[in-house]
N, C-alpha and C positions, 0 to 999 in steps of 0.2 A: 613290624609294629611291636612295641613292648609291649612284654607279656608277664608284669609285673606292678604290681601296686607302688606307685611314687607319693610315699607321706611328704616329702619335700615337699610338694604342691600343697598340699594339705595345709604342711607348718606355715610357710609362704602366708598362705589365702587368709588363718586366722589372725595373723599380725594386723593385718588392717583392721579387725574388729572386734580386737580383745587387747586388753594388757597383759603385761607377764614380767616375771621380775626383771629390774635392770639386768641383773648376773647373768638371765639364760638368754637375753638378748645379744651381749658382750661377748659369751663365748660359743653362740652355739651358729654355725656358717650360715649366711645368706642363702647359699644354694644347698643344703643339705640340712636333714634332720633325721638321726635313727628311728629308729621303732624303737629301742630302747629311751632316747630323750622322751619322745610321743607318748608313751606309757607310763613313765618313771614316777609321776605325781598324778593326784587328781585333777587338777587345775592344768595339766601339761595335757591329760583325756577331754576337757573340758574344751584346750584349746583343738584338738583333734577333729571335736563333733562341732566346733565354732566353725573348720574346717569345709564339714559339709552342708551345714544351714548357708555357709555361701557358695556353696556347689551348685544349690538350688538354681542360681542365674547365675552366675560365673561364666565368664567370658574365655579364663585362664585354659589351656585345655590339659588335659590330664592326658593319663598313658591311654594309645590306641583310638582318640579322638581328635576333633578338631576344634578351632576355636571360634568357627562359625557358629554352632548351635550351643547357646548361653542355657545350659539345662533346662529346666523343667521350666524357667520362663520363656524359653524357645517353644519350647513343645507346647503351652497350653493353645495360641491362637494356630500354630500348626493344625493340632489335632482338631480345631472346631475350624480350620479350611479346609481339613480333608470329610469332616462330617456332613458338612453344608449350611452349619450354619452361622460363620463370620463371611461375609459374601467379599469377592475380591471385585474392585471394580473395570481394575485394568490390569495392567501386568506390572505395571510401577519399573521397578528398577529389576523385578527379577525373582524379588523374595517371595517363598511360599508359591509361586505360579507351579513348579513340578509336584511339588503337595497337594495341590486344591486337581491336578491334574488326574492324578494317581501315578503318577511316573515314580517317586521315591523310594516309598514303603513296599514300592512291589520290586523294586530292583536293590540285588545283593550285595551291590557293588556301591552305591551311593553314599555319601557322610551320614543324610540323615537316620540311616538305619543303623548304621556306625555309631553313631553320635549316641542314638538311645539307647542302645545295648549296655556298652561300655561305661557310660555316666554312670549307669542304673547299678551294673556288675561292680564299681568303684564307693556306691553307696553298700554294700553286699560286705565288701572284703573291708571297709574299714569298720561297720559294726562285726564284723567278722572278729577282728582282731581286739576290738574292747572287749566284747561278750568272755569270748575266751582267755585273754590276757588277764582280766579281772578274775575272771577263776584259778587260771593257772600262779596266779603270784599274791593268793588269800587276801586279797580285800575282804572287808567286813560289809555283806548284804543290808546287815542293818542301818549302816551310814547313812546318813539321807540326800550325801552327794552323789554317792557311788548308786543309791537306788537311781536318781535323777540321770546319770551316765546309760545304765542298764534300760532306765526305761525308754531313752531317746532313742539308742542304737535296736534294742530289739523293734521298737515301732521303724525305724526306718529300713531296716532288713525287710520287714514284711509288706511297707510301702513299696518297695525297689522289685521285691519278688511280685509283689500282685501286678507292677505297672510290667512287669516284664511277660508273667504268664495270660495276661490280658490283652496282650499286642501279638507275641510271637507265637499264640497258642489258639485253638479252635476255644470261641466263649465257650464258658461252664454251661450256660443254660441250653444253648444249643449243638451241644456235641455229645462225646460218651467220655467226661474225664477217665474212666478207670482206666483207659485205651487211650486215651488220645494225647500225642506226646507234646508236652508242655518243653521247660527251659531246664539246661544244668542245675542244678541245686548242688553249691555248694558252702557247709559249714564249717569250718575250720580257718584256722589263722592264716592268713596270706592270702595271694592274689588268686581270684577266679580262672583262672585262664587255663587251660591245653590241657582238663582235666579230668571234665566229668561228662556223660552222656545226659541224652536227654532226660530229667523223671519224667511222668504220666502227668498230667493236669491234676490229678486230683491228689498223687505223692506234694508238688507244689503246692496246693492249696493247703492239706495237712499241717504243710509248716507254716504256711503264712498264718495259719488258723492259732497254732502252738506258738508262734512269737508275738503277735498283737496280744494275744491272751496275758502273753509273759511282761507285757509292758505294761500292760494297765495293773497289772498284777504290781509291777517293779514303783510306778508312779505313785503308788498309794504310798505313803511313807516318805516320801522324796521331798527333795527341797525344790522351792519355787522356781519356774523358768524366770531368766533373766528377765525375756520381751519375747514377743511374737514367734520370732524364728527362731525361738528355741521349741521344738515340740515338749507336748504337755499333756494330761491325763485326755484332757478332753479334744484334744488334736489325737490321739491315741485312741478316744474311743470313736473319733469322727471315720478317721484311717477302718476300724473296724466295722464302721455302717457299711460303706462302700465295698468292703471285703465281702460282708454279707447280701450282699443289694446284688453283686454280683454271681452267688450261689446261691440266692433263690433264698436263703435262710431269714424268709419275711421278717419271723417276730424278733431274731435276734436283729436284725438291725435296726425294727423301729426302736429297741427297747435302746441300743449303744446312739443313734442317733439322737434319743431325744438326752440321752447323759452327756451327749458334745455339745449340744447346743445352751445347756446349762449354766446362766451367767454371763450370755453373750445377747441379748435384747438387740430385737430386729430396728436397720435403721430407719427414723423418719425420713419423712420426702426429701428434705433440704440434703441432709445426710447422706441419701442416696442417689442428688442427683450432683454430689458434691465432684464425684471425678472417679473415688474406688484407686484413689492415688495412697490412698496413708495404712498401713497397719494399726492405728490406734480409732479407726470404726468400730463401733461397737458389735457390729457381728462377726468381727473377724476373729478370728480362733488361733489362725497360723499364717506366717505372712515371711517373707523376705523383706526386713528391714535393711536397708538399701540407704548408706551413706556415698556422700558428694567423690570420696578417695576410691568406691568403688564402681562408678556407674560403667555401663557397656557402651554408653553411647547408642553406635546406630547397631547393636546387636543388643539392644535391652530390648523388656515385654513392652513399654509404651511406643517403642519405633514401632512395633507391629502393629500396635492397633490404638493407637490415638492419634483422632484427627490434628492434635494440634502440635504433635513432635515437629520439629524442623527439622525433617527430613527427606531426602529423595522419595522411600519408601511409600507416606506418606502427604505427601503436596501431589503427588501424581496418582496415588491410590486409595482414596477415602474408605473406609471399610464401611458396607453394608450391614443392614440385619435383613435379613430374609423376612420379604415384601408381604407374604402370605401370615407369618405370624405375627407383625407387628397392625397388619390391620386389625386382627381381632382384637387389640388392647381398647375396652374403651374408654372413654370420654374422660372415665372417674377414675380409673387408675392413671397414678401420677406417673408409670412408666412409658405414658407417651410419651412423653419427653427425653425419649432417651433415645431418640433420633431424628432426623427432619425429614419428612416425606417431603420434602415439597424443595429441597434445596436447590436452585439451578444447577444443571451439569456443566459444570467451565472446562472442563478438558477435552477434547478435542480427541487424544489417543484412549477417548472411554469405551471399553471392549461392547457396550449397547450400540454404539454406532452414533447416538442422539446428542454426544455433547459439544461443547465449542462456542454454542452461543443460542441467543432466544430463536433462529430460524431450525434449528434442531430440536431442542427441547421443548415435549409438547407443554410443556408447563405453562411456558411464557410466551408473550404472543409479540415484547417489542424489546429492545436493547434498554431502555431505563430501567425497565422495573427487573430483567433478569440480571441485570452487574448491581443495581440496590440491593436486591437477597444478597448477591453473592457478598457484598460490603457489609451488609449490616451482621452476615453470619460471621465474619474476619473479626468484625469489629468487638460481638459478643461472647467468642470463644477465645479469641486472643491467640487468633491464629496468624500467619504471614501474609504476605503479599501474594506470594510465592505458592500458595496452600489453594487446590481446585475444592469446589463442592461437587456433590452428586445427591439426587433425589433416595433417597432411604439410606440417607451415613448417620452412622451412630455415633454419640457421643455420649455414650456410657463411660467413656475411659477419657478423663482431662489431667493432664499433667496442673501440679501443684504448682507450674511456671511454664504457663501456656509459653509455644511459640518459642522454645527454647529445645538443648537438648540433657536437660538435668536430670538425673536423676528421680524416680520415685518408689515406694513399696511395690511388691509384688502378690500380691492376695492367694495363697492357696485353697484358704477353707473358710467359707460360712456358716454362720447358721442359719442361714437361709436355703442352703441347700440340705441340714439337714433337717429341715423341716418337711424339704420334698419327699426327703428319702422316706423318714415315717409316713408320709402320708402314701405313699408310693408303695410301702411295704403293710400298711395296712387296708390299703384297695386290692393287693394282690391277694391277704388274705380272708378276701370279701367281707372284711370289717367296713363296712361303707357309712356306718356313724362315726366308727372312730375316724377314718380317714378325712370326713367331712369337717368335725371337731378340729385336727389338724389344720387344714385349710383354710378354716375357716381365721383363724388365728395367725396364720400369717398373708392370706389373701387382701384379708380386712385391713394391715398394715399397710398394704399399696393402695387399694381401690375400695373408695369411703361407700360402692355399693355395692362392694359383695355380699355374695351369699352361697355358700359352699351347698345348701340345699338343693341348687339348680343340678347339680350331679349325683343323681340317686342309684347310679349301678355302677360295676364295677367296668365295665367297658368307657363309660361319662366320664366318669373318675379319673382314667388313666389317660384316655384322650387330654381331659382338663390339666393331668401333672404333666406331660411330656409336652405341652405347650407354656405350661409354667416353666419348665426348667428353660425351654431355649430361648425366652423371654429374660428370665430372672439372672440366669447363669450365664448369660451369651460372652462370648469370649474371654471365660475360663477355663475350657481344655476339655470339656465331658461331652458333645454330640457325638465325639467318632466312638467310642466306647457304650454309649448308651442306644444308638443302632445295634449296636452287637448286643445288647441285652436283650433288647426288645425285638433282636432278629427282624429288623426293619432297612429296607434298601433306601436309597436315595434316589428324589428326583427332586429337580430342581426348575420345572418345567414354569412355574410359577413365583418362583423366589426372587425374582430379578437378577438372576446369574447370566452370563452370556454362556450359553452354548461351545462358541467361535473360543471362548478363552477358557472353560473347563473341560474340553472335552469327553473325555472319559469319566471324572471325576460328575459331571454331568446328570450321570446316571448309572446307577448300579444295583445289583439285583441283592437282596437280602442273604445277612452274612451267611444263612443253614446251607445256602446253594452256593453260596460265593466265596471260594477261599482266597478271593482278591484281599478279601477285609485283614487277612493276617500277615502280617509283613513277616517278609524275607529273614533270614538269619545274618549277620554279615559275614558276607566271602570271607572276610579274614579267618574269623572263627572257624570257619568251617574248615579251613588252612591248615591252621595251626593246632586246633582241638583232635589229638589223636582218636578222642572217642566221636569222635562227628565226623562221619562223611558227607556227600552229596544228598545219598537216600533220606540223610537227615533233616536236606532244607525244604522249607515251607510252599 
């Protein structure tokens, strides 16, 4: 496996999504681009970090990866199949079934562990190389392109670092960071690889702590993000709630969270029951802007979890919400709608056993009225012929061209989550007015009868956010991480999961007793990294 940073990929990936002058198109190869071209201009660092905003879902694969898992748009519905809460309903063609299993994450040897490490470690070593190149060859700090440079790359070192000491590391809340050995940490120009030992959890957190600082620091000053996927102060300071959300450091993140959400107004109903296809919603903060020259096809974020992709994945797999939380939505919040309990099951290979037709599903009791749902849901969503239902699929996620396989945004940040997060960090610090106030304000924007009052202690309060998040947030990427905060196991005994097709995944014991929850190191690294042996892996 290379063991070396390939900016070619880089230079490659930002052609599609930036300009750059005729001249350096003309002379500079197809298959190759220095780290001197890479660096030589601002607008050439510009195309660099253009680079990895489409790394984000990028199908391309980079050095010591695959081109199966399309980045962190792969990883978001992973991580909420391995959480429990994007429910799989059969096995489909394949995808995610060893996920939702627990087979992946716990084996060393797999892509997917592969995949995440390495993506993450190639986000690391290209702000590696701005951070330091800019220093080393006297750029002017005051510039407010080179601040904008500084502020992306230190924010996405420290995203790259937290996603990485947050997976491959015992959580912050529930272990002993000073002791407990987290991931390589390395700062310098060049490729991460075959280099460093493990640091401590809390050595990692120190820096992630020290370059979020450094970006929001660097953005004040800076010139404007182009659009969405370019990060930005407040993607910078969202990056930092989560940071905090994660160490416990309550009021620093209600205080960065409500400065993310700043300017980004929560969406109305129509708004939010539009699809969650576009970066230009108004609560989105940061997003993968995702043109037609670059789609993945059937390895983008919509094949995974939209009902109306035409794809194998998909016509055979309807993604669920977990049965148990979407009962409790009521009547008045518009986020019923954000799935159909009642859909007939038309698949036949449904891991429940009940589907095929109205003498299985108790829904329906004759052949007209179970193929009428099933027609009238085709009809409404603008989905295929081709395309099963199942009773609780969601349809929080609609391609912008149902029934097709085109292209759409890929959402990373709300401000709807950071609204959780405040409220979430001021319950924990038994602010139970303030956290109420929060709530109340963005509760109110879904359900025309809340009343955050119903939740007067701080146990009501956190019950009531951790079923808003898997509600609000459901297949964006944060159940399997937010178990580990809240050192909560999984059971699925209730959710409408099959048993017979999650096995293991099924059920599992909370992450303080269960070092299931921390995936594997990948064998390669451990290979090749002089400083990691065996004793090293997880």
């Amino acid at each position: 496996m290379l063991r070396k940073i390939n900016l070619l990929i880089l230079g490659i990936l930002v052609v599609f999504v930036t300009s750059c002058s005729e001249d350096f198109l003309e002379t500079t190869p197809t298959d190759s681009i220095s780290e001197g071209d890479a660096f030589a201009s601002v607008n050439n660092m510009f195309l660099v970090l253009n680079g990895l905003h489409r790394q984000m879902y990028a199908q391309n694969p980079l050095s010591g990866t695959a081109s199966s898992r399309s980045g962190q748009s792969h990883f978001m519905p992973s991580l909420d199949a391995m959480g429990g809460d994007m429910i799989h309903s059969s096995p489909g063609n394949g995808w995610m079934t060893s996920d939702l299993r627990w087979l992946t994450h716990t084996n060393s040897t797999f892509t997917t562990v592969n995949n995440f490490w390495y993506e993450r470690y190639h986000f690391v070593a290209t702000a590696n190389n701005l951070i330091n190149l800019i220093a080393d060859n006297g750029y002017e700090t005051t510039d407010p392109d080179i601040r904008n440079i500084l502020g992306q790359a230190y924010a996405y070192r420290a995203w790259a670092y937290h996603q990485l000491v947050a997976t491959y590391a015992k959580g912050y809340l529930i272990g002993s960071p000073s002791t407990d050995p987290g991931v390589p940490l390395l700062l310098v120009a060049g490729a991460p690889y075959t280099s460093e030992a493990r640091s401590t959890v809390q050595v990692v957190y120190d820096q992630i702590n020290s370059d979020i600082a450094n970006s929001i620091s660097f953005f004040n000053g800076a010139s404007s993000p182009d659009n969405k996927s370019h990060l930005s102060i407040n993607a910078a300071q969202g990056i930092k709630a989560r940071i905090d959300l994660t160490q416990g450091n309550w009021a620093a993140a209600a205080t960065a969270a409500a400065a993310a959400r700043d300017g980004f107004p929560l969406l109305s109903e129509s708004t939010w029951l539009s699809g969650f296809n576009s970066a230009d919603l108004s609560e989105v903060i940061w997003a993968g802007t995702v043109i037609d020259a670059e789609t993945n096809y059937f390895q983008s974020y919509f094949y995974y979890i939209s009902p109306t992709f035409n794809g194998s994945q998909n016509r055979t797999n309807p993604k669920l919400i977990n049965n148990e939380a979407y009962d409790a939505i009521p009547d008045t919040d518009f986020r019923i709608n954000m799935a159909l309990p009642l859909a007939p099951n038309t698949n036949s290979s449904a891991s429940n056993g009940l589907g095929g037709s109205f003498e299985t599903d108790p829904n329906y009791d004759n052949a007209d009225d179970f193929w009428g749902a099933w027609e009238d849901i085709i009809n409404e969503y603008g989905m295929t012929t081709g395309h099963n239902t199942h009773p609780y699929m969601a349809v929080k996620f609609l391609q912008s061209n149902p029934g097709g396989i085109d292209p759409d945004d890929v959402i990373y940040m709300r401000s709807a989550e950071m609204y959780l997060i405040e409220a979430e960090a001021k319950a924990m610090l038994n602010d139970v007015s303030g956290a109420q106030a929060v709530l109340q304000v963005f509760g109110s924007s879904r359900d025309s009868a809340y009343d955050a009052t119903a939740f007067a202690t701080q146990d009501d309060l956190m019950d009531h956010i951790k079923w808003q998040r898997a509600i609000e947030l459901y297949g964006e990427g944060f159940s399997f991480h937010d178990h580990i905060r809240w050192d909560e196991g999984i059971d699925m005994t209730n959710s409408g999961a099959s048993e017979v097709l999650y096995r293991d995944g099924f059920m599992q014991d909370k992450p303080s007793v269960n070092d299931a929850w921390i995936w594997k190191i990948p064998q390669d690294e451990i290979d090749a990294n002089p400083n990691l042996t065996e004793a090293d892996q997880n």
